[in-house]
N, CA, C and O atoms as a CHARMM CRD file, in Angstrom:
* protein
*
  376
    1    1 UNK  N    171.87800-115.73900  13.38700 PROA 1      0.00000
    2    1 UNK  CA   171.75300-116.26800  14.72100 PROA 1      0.00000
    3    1 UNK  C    172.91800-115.82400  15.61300 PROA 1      0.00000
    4    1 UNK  O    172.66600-115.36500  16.72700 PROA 1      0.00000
    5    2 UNK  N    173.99200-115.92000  15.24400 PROA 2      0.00000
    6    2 UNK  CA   175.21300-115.28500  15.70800 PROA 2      0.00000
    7    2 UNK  C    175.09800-113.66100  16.19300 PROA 2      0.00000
    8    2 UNK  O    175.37800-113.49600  17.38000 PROA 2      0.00000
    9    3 UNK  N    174.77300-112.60100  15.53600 PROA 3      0.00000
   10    3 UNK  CA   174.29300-111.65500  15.64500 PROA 3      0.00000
   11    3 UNK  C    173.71600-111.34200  16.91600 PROA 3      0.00000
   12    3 UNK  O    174.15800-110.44500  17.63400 PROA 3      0.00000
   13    4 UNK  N    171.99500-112.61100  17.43200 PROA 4      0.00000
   14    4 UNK  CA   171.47100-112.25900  17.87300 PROA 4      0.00000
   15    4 UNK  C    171.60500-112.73400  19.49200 PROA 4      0.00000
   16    4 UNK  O    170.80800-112.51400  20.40400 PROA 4      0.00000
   17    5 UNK  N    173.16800-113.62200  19.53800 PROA 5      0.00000
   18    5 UNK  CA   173.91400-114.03400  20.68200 PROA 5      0.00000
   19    5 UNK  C    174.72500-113.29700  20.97100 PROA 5      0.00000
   20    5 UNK  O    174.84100-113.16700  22.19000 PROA 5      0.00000
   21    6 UNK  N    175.48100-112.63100  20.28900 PROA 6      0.00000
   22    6 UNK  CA   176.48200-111.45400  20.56300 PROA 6      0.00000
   23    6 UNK  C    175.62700-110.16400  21.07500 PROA 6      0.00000
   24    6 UNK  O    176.05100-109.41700  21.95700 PROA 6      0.00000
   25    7 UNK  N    174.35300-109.98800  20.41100 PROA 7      0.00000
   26    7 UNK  CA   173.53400-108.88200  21.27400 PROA 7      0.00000
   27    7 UNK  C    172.83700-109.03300  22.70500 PROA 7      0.00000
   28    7 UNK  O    172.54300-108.11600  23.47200 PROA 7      0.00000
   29    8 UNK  N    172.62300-110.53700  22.90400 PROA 8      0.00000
   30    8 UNK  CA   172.18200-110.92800  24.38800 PROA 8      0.00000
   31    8 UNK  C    173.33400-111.08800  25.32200 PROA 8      0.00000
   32    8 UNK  O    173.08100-111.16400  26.52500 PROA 8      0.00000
   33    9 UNK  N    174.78200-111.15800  24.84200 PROA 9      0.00000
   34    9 UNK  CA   175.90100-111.25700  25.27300 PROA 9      0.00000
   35    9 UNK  C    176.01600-109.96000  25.69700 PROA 9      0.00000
   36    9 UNK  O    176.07400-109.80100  26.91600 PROA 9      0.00000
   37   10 UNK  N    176.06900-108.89300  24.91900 PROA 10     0.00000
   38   10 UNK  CA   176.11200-107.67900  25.22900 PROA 10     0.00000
   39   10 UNK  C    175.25800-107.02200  26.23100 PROA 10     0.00000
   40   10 UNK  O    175.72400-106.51400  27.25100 PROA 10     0.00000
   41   11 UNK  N    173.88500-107.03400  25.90900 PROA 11     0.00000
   42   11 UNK  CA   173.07600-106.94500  26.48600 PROA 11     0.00000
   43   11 UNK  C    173.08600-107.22500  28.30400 PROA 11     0.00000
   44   11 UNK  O    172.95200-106.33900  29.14900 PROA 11     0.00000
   45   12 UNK  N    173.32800-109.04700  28.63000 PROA 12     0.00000
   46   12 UNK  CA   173.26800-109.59000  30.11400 PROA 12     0.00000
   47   12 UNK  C    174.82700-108.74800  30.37000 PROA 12     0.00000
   48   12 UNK  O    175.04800-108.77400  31.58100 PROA 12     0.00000
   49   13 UNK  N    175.56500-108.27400  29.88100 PROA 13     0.00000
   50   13 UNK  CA   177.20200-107.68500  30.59400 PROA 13     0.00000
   51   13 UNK  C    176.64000-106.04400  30.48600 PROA 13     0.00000
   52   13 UNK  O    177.40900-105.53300  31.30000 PROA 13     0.00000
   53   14 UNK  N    176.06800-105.29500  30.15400 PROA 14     0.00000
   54   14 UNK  CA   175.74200-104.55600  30.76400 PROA 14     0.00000
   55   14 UNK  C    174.58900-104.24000  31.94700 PROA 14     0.00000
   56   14 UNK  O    174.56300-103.34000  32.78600 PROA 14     0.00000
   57   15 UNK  N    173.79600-105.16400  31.72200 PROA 15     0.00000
   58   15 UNK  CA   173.03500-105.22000  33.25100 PROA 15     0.00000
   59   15 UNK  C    173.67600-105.42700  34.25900 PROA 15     0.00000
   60   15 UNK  O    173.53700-104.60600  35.16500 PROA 15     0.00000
   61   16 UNK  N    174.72300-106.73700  34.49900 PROA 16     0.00000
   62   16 UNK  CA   175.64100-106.77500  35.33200 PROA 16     0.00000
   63   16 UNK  C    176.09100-105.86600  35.57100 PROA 16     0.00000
   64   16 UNK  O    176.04000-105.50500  36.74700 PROA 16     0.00000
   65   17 UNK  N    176.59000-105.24400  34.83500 PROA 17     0.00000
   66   17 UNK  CA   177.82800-103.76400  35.69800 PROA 17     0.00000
   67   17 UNK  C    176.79300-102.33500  36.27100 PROA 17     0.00000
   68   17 UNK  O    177.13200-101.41200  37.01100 PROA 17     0.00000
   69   18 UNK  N    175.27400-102.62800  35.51800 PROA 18     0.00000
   70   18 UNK  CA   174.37600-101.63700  36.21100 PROA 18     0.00000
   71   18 UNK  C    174.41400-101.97400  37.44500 PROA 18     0.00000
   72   18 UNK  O    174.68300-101.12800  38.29800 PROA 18     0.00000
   73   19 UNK  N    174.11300-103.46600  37.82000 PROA 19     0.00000
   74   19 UNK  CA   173.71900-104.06800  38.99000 PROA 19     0.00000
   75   19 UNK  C    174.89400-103.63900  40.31300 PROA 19     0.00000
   76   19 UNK  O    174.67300-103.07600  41.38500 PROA 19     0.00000
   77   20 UNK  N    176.29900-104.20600  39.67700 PROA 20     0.00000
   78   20 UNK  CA   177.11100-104.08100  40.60100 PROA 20     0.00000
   79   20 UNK  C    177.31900-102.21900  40.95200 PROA 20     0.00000
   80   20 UNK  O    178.09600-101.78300  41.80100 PROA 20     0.00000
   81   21 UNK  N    176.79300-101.71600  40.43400 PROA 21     0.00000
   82   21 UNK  CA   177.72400 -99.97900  40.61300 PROA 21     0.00000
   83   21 UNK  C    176.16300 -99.61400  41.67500 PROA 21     0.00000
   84   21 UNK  O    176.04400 -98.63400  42.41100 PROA 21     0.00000
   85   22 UNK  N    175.46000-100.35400  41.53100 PROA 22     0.00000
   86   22 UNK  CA   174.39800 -99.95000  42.40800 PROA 22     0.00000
   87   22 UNK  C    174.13400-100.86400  43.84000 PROA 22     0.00000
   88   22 UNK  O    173.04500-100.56700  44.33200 PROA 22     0.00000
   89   23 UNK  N    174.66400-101.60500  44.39400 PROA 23     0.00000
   90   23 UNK  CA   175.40100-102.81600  45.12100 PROA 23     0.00000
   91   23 UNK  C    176.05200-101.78500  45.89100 PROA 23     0.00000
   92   23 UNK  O    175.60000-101.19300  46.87100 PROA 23     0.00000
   93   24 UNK  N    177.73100-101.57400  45.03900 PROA 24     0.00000
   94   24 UNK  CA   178.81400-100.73500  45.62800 PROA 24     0.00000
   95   24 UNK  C    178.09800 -98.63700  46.36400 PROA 24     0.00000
   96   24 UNK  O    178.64500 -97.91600  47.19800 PROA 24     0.00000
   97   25 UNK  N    177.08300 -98.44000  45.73800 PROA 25     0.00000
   98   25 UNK  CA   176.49300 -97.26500  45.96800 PROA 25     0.00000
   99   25 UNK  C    175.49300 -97.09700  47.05700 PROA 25     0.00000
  100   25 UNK  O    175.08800 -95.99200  47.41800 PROA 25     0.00000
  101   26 UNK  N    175.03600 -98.44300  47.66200 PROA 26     0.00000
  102   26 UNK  CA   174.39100 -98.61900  48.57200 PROA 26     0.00000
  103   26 UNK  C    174.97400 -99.08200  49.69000 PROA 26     0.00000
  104   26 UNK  O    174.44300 -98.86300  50.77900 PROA 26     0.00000
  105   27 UNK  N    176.28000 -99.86800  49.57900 PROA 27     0.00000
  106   27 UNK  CA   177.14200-100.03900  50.56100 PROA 27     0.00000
  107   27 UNK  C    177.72700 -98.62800  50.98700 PROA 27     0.00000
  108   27 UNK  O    177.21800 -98.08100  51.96500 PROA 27     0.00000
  109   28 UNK  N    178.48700 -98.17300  50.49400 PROA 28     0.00000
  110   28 UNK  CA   178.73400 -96.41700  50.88000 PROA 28     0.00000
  111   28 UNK  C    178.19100 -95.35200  51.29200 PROA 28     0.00000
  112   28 UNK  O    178.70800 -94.27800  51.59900 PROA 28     0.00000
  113   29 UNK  N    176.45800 -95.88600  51.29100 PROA 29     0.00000
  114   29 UNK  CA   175.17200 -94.88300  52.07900 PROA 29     0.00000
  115   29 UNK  C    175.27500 -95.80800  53.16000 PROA 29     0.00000
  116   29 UNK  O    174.54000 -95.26100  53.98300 PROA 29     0.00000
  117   30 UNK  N    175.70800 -96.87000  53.71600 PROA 30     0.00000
  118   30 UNK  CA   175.00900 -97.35400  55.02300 PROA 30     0.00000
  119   30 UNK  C    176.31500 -97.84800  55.81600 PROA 30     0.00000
  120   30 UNK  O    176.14100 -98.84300  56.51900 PROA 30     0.00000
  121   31 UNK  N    177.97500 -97.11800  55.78800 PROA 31     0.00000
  122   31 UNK  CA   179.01000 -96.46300  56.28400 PROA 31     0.00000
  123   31 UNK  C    178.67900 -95.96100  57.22700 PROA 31     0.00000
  124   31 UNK  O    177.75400 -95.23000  56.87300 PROA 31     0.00000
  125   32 UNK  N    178.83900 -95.84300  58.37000 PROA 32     0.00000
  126   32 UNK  CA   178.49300 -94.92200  59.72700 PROA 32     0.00000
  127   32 UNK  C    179.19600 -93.62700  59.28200 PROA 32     0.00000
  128   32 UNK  O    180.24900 -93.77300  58.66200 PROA 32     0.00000
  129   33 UNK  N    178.72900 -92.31200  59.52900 PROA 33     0.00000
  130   33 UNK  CA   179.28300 -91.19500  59.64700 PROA 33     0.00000
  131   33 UNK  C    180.84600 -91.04700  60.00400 PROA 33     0.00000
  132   33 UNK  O    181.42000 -92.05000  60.42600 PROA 33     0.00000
  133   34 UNK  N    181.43100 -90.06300  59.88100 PROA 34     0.00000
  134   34 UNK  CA   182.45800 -89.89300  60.19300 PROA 34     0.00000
  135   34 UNK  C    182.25400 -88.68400  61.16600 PROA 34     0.00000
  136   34 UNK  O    182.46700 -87.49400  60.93100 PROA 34     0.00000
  137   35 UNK  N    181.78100 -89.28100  62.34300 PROA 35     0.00000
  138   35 UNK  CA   181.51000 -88.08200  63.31900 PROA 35     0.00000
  139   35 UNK  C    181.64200 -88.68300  64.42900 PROA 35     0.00000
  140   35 UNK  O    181.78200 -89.89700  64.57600 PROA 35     0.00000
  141   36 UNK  N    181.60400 -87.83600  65.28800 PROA 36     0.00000
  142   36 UNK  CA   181.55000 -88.44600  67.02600 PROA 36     0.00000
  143   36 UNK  C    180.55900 -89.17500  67.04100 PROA 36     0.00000
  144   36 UNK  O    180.91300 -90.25000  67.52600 PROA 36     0.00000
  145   37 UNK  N    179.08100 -89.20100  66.67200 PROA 37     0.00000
  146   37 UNK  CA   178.05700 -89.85900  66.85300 PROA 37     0.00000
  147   37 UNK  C    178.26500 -91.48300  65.86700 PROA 37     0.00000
  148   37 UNK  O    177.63200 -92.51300  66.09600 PROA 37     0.00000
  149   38 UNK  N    179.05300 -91.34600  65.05000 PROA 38     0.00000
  150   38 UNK  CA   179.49300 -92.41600  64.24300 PROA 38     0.00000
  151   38 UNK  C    180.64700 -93.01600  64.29000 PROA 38     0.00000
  152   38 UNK  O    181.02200 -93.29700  65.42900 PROA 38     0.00000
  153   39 UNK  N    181.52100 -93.38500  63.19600 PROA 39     0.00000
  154   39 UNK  CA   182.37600 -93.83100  63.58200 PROA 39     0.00000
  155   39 UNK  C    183.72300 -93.02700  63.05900 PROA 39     0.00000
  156   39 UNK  O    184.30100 -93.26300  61.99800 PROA 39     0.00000
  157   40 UNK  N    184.06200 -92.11900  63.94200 PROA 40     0.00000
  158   40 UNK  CA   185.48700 -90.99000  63.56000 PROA 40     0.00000
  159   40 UNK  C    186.55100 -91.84500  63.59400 PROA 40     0.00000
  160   40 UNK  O    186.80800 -92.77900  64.35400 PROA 40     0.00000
  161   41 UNK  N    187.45300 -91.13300  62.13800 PROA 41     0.00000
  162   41 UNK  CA   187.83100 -92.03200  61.47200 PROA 41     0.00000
  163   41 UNK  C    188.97600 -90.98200  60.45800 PROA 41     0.00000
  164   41 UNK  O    188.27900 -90.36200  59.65500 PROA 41     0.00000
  165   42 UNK  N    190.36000 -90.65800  60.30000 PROA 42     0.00000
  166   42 UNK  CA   190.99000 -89.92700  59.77300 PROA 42     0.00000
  167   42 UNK  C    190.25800 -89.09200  58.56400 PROA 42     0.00000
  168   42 UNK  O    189.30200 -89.48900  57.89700 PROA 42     0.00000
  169   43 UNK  N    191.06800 -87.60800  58.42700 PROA 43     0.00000
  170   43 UNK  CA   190.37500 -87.32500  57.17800 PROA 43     0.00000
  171   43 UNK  C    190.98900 -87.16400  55.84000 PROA 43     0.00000
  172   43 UNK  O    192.03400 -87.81000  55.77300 PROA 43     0.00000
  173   44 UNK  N    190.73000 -86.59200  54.86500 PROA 44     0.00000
  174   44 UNK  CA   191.75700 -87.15700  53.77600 PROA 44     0.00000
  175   44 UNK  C    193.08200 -85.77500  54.17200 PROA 44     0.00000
  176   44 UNK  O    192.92600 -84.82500  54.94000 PROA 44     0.00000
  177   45 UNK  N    193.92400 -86.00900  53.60900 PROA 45     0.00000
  178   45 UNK  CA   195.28500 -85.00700  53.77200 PROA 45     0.00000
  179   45 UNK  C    195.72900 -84.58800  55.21800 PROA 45     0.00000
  180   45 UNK  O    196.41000 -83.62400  55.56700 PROA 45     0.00000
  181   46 UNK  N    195.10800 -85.65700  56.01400 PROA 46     0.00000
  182   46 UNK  CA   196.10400 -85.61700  57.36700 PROA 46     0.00000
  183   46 UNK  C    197.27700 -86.25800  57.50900 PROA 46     0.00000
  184   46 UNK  O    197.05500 -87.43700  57.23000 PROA 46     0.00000
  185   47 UNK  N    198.52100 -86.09600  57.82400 PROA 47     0.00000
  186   47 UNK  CA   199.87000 -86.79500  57.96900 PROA 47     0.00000
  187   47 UNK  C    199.80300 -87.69800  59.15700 PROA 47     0.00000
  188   47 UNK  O    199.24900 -87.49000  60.23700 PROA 47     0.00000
  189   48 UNK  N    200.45600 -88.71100  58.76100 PROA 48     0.00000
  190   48 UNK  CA   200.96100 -89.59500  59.67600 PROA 48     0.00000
  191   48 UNK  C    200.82100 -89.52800  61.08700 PROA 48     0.00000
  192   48 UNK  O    200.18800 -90.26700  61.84200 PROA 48     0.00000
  193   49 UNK  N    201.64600 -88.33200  61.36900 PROA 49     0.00000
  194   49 UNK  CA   201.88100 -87.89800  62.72400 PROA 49     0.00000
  195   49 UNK  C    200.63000 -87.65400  63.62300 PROA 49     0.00000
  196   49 UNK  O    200.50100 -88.14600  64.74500 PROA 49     0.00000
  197   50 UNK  N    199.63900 -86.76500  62.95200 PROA 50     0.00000
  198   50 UNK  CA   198.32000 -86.21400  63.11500 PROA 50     0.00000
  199   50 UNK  C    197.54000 -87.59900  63.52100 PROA 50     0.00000
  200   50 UNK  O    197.21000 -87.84400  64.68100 PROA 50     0.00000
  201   51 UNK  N    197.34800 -88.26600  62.67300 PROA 51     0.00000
  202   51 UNK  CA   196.60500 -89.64500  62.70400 PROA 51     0.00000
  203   51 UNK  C    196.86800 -90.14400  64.39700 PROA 51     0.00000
  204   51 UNK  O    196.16100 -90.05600  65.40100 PROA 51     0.00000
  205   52 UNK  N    198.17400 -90.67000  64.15700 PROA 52     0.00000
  206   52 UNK  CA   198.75500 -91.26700  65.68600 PROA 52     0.00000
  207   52 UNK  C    198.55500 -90.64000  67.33700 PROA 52     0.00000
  208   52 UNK  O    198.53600 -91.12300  68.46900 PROA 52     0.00000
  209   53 UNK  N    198.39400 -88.99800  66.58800 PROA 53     0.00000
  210   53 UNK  CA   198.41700 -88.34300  67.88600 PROA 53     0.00000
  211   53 UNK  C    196.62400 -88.51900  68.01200 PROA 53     0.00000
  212   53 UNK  O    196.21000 -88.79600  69.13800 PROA 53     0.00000
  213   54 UNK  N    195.67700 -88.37500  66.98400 PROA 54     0.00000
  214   54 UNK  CA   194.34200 -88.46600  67.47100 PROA 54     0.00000
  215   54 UNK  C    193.94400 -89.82500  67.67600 PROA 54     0.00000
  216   54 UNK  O    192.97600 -89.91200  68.43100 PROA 54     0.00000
  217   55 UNK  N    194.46400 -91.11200  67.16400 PROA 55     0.00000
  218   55 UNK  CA   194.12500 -92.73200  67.02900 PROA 55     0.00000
  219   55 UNK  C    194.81800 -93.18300  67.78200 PROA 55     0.00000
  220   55 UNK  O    194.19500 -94.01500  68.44200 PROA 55     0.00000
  221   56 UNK  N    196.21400 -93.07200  68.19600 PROA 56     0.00000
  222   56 UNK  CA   197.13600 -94.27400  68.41900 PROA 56     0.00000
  223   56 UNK  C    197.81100 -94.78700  67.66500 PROA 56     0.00000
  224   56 UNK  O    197.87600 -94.38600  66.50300 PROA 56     0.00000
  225   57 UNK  N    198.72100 -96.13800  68.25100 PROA 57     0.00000
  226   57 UNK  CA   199.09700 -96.81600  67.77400 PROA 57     0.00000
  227   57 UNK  C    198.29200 -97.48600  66.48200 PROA 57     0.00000
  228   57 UNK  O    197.11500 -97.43200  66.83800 PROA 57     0.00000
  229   58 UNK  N    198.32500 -97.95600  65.45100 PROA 58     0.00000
  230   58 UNK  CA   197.46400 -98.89500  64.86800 PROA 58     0.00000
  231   58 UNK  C    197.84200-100.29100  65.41000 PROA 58     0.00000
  232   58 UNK  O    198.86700-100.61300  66.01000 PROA 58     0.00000
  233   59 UNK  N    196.92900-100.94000  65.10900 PROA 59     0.00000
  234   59 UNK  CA   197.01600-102.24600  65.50800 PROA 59     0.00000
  235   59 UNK  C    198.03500-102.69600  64.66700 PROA 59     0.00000
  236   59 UNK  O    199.18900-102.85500  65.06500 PROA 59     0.00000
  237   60 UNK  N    197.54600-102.98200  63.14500 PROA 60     0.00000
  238   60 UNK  CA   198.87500-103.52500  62.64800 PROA 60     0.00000
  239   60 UNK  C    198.98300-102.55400  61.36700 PROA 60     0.00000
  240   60 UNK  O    198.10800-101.78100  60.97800 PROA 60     0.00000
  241   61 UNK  N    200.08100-102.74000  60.87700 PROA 61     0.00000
  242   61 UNK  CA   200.55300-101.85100  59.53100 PROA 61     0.00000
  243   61 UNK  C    200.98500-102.76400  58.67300 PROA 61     0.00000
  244   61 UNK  O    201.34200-103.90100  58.98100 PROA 61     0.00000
  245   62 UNK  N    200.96500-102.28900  57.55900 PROA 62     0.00000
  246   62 UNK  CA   201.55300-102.78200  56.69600 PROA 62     0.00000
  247   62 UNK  C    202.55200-102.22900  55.35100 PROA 62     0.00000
  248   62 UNK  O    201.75400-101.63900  54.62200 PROA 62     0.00000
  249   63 UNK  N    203.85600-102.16600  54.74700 PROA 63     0.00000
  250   63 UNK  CA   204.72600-101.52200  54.59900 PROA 63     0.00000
  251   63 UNK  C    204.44600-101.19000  53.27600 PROA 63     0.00000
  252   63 UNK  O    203.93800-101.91000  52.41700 PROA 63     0.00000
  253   64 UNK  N    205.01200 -99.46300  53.14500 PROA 64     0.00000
  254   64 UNK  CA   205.20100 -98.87600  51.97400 PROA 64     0.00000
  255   64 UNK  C    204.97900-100.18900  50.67100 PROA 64     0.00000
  256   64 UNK  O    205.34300-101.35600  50.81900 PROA 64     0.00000
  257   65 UNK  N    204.27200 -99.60600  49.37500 PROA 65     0.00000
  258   65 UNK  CA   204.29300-100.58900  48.31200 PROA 65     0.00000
  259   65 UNK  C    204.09800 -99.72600  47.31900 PROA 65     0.00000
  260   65 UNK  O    203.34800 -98.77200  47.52000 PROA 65     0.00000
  261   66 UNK  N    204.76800 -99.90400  45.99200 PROA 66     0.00000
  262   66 UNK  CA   204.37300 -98.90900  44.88200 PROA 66     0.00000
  263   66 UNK  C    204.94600 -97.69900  44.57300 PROA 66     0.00000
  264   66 UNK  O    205.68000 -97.46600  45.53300 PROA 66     0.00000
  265   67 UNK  N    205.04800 -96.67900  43.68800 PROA 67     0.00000
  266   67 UNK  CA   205.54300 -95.79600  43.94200 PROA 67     0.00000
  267   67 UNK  C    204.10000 -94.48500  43.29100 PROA 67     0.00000
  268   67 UNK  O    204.00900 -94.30900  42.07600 PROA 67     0.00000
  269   68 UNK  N    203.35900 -93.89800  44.03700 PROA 68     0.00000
  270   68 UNK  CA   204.15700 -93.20500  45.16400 PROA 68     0.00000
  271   68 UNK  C    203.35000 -94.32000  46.22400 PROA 68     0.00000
  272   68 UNK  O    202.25300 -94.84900  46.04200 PROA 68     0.00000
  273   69 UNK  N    204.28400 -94.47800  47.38200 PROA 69     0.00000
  274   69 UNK  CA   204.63100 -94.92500  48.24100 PROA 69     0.00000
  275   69 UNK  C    203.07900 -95.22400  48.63300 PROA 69     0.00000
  276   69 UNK  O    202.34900 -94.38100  48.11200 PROA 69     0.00000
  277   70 UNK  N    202.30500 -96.27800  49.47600 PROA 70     0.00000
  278   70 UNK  CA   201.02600 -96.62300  49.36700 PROA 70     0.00000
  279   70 UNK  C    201.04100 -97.66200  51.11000 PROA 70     0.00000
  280   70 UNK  O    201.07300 -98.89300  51.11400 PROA 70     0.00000
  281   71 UNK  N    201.02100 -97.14100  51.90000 PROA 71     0.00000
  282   71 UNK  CA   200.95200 -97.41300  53.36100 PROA 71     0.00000
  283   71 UNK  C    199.29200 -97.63000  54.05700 PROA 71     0.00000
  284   71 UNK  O    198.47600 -96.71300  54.14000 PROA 71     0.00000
  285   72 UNK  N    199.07300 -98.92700  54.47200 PROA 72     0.00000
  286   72 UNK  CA   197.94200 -99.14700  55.01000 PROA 72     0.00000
  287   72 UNK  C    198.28300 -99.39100  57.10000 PROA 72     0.00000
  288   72 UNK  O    199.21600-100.02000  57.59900 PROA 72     0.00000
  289   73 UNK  N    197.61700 -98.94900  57.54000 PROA 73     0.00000
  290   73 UNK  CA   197.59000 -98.92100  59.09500 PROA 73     0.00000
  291   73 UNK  C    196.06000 -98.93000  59.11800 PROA 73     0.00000
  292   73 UNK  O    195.24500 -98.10000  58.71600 PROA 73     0.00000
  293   74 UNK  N    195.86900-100.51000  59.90600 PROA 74     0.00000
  294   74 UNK  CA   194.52400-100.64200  60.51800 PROA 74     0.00000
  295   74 UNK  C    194.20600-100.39800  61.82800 PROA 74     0.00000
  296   74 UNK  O    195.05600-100.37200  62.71800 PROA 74     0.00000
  297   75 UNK  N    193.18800-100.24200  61.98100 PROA 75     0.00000
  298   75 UNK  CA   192.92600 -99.73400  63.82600 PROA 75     0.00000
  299   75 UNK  C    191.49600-100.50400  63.46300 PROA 75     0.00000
  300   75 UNK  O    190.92300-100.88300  62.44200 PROA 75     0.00000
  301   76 UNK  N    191.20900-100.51600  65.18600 PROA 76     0.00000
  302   76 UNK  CA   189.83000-101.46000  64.87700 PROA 76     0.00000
  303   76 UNK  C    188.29400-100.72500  64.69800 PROA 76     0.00000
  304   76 UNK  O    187.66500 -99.90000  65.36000 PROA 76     0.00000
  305   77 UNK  N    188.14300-101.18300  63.93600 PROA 77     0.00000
  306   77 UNK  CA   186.45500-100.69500  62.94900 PROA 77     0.00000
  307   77 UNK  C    186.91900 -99.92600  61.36400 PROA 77     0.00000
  308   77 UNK  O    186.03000 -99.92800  60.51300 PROA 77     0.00000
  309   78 UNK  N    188.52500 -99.16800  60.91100 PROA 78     0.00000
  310   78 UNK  CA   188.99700 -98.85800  59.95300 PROA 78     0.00000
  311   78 UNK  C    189.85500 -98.93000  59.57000 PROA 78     0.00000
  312   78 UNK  O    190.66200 -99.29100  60.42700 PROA 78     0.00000
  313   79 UNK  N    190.37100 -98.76000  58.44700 PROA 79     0.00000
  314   79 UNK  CA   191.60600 -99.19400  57.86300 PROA 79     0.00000
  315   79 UNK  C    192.20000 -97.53900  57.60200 PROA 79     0.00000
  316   79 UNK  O    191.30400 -96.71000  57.76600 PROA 79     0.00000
  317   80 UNK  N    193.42000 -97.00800  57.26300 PROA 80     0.00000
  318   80 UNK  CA   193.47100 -96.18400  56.83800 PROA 80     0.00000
  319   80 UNK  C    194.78400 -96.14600  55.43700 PROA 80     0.00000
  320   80 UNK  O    195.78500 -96.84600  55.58800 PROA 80     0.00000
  321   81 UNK  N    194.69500 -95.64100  54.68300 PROA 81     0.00000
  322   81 UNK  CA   195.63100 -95.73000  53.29700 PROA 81     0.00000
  323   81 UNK  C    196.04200 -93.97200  53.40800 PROA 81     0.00000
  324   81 UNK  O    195.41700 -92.92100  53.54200 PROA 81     0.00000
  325   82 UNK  N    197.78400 -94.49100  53.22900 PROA 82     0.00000
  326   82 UNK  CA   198.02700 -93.06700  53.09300 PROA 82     0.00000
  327   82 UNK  C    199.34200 -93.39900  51.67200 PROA 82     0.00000
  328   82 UNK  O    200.14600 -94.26100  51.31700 PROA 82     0.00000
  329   83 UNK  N    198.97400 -92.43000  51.38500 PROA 83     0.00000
  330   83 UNK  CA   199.83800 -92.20000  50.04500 PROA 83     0.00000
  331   83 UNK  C    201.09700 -90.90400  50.48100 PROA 83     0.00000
  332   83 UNK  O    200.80400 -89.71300  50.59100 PROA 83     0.00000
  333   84 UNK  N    202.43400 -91.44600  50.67400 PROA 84     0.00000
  334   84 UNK  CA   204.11100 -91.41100  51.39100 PROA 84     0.00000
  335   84 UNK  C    203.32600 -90.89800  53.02400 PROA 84     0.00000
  336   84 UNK  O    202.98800 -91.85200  53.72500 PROA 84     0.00000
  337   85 UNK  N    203.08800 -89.68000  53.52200 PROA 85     0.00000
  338   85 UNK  CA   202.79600 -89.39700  54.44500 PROA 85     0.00000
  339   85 UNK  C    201.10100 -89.24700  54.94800 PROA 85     0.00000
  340   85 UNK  O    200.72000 -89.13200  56.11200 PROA 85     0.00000
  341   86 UNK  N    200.14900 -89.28900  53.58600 PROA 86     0.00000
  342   86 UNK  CA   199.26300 -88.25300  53.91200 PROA 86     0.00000
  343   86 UNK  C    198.09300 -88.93700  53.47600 PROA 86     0.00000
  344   86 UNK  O    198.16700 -89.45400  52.36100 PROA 86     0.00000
  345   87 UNK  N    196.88900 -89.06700  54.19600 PROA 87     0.00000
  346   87 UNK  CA   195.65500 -90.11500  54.33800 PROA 87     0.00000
  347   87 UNK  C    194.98300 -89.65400  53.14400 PROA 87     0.00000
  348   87 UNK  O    194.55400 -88.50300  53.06000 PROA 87     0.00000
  349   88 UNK  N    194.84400 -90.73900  51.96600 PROA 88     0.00000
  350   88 UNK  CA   194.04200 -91.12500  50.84400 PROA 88     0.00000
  351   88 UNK  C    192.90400 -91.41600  50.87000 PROA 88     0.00000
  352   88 UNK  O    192.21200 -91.36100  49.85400 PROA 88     0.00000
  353   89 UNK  N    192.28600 -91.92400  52.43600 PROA 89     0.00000
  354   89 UNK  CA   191.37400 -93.00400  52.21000 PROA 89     0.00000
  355   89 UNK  C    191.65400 -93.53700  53.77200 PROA 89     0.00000
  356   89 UNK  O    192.74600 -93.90700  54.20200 PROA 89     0.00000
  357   90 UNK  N    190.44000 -93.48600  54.48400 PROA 90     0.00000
  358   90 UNK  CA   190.45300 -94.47400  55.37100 PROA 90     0.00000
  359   90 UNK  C    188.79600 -95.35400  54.94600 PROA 90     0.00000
  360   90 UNK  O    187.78800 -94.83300  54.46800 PROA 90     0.00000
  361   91 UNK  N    188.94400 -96.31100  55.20000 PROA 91     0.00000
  362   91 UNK  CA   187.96800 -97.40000  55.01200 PROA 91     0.00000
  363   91 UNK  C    186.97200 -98.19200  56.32800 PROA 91     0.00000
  364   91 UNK  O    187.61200 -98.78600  57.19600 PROA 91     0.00000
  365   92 UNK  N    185.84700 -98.17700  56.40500 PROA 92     0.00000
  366   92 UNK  CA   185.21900 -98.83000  57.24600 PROA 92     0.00000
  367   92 UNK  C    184.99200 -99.89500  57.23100 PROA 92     0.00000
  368   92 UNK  O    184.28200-100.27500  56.30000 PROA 92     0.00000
  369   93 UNK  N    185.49800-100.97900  58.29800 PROA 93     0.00000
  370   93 UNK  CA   185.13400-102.33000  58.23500 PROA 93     0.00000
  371   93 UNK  C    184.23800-103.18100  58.21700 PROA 93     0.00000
  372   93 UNK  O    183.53700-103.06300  59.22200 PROA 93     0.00000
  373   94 UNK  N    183.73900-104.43000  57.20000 PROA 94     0.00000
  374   94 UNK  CA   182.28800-104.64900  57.49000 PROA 94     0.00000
  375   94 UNK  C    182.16500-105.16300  58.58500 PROA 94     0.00000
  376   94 UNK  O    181.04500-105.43000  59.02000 PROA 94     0.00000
């Protein structure tokens, strides 16, 4: 009987993680573009400087953490993550 709880155990924890990776994969198709017609938005391996001169100011920042160095600056509708100088990742807001 034990056996056949540890296999339904197993069993319901991998449906879950099917479920969620397909959740997270459908959120990332319905992201607005990263275009003029959408929502433009840094691209990866742009510096600091670059960012500011095409965005602005960000609204707010938040300071170096980690090593290597891990810097978030939000502007409104994205977030952007740069790793010491140079954009990792900018993020769209829900």
């Amino acid at each position: 009987m034990r056996g056949l709880g540890a296999a339904f155990a197993v069993l319901l924890g991998a449906v879950s993680a099917t479920h969620a990776d397909t959740l997270l994969i459908e959120a990332v198709d319905k992201a607005p573009p990263n275009t003029a017609a959408g929502l433009p938005r840094p691209h990866t391996g742009q510096n600091m400087a670059d960012v500011k001169a095409q965005f602005g100011e960000p609204a707010s920042t938040q300071p170096a953490v980690g090593e290597p160095p891990i810097t978030r600056w939000a502007y409104p509708g994205f977030t952007v993550y740069f790793e010491r100088d140079r954009v990792i990742e900018s993020v769209v807001h829900r």
